[in-house]
C-alpha positions in Angstrom: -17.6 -13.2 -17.6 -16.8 -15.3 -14.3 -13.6 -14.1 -12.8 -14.0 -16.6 -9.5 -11.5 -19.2 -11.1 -8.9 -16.4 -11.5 -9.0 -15.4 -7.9 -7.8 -19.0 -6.7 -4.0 -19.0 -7.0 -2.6 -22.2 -6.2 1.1 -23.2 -4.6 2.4 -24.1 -8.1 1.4 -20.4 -9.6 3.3 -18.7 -6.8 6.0 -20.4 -7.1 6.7 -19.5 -10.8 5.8 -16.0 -9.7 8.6 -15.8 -7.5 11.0 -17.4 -9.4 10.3 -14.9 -12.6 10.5 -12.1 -10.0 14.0 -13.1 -9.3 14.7 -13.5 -12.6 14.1 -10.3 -13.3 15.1 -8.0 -10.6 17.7 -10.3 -8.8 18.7 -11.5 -5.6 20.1 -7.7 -4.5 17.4 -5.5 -5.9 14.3 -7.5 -4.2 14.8 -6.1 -0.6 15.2 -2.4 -2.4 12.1 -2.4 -3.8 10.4 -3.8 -0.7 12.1 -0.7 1.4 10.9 1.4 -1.2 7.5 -0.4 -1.3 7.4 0.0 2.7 8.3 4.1 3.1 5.7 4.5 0.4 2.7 2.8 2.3 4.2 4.4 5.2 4.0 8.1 3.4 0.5 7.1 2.4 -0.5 6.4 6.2 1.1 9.7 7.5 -0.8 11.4 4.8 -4.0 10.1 5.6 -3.5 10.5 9.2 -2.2 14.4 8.4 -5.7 15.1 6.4 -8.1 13.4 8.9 -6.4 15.7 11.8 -6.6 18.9 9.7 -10.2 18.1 9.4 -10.5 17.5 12.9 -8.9 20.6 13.5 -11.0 22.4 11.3 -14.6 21.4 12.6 -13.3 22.3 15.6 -12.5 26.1 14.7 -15.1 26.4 12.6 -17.6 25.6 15.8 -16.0 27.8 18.0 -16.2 30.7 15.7 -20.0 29.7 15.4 -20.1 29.6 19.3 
């Protein structure tokens, strides 16, 4: 199956894409969601950041206790 044509969205697709996205959700709801959209990539971020310093923090403990 080739899938390269579907990756190529043109001017005229976006377009409708926007349009049906007002449609649907409305003028007033739009910047909601993107707030919404933004504290969750944001939580995500933290998260990862949080995980990869506990590890950090780990390896380090664990080789002074070694020591």
């Amino acid at each position: 199956m080739y899938t390269s044509g579907l990756l190529f969205i043109g001017t005229q697709e976006i377009i409708i894409i926007v349009v049906l996205v007002l449609l649907l959700f409305g003028g007033k709801k739009i910047p909601e969601l993107m707030r919404g959209l933004g504290r969750g990539v944001k939580e995500f971020k933290d998260g990862q950041r949080d995980e990869q310093n506990n590890e950090t923090k780990s390896n380090t403990t664990n080789n002074n206790t070694q020591n």
